[in-house]
C-alpha positions as CSV (number, residue, x, y, z in Angstrom):
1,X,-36.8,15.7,-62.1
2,X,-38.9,16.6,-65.1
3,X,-41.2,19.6,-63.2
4,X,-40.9,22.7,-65.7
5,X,-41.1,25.7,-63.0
6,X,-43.7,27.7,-64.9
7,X,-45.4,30.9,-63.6
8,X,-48.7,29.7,-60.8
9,X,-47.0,26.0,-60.3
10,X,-48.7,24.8,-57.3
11,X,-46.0,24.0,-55.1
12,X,-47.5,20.4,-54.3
13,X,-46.6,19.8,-58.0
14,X,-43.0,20.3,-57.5
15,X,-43.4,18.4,-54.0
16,X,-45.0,15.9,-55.6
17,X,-41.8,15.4,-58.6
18,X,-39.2,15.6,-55.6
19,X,-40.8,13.0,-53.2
20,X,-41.0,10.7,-56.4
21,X,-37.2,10.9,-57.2
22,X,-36.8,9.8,-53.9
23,X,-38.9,6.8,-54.4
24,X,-41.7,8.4,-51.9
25,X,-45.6,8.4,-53.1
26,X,-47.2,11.5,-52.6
27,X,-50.7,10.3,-52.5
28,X,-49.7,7.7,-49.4
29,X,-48.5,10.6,-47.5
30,X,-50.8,11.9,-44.5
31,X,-52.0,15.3,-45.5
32,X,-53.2,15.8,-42.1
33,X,-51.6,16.9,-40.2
34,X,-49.5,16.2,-43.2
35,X,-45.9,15.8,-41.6
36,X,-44.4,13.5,-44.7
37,X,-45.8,16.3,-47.0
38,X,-44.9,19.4,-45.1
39,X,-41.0,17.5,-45.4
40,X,-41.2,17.4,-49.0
41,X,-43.3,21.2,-49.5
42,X,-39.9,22.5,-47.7
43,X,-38.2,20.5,-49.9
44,X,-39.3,22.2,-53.1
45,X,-39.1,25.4,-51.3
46,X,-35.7,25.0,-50.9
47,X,-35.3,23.9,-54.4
48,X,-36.9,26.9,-56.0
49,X,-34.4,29.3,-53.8
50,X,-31.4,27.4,-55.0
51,X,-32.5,26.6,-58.4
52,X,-35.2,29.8,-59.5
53,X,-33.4,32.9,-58.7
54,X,-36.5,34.6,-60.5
55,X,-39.1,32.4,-59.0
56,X,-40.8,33.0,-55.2
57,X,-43.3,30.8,-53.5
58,X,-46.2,32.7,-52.6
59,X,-49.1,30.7,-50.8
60,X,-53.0,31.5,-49.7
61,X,-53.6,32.1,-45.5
62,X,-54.4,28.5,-43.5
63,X,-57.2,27.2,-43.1
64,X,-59.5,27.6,-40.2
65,X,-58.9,23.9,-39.1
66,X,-54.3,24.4,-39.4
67,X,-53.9,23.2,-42.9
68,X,-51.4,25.0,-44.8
69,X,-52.7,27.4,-47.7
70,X,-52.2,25.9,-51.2
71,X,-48.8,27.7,-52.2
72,X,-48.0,28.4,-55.6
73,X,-44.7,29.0,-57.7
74,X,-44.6,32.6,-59.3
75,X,-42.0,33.2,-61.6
76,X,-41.1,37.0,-62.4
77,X,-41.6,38.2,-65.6
């Protein structure tokens, strides 16, 4: 993976890298409700807690129709 984890990523980004390591195009994925994508926003969740001890993933509230906020990478400083 080549995604440098700076400071406001949007997690999508990251998502985005992951799902195309694993051969999975990001753009072909149904964003609503967005099942394929939610997998792989986990995914980069789960790599910034393993990988980022100083990073957190902090995102924006839902939308009024049950989309997720856009989340974003924040690295301490």
């Amino acid at each position: 993976m080549t995604t440098k984890i700076k400071d406001q990523l949007p997690l999508d980004q990251l998502a985005s890298d992951l799902a195309a390591d694993a051969g999975h195009a990001w753009t072909k994925m149904a964003e609503f409700p967005g099942y394929s994508r939610r997998v792989w926003r986990d995914e980069a969740r789960i790599h910034v807690s393993e990988h980022h001890p100083d990073a957190r993933v902090e995102c924006l509230p839902a939308s009024w129709d049950g989309r997720e906020g856009m989340c974003f990478i924040r690295r301490s400083s």
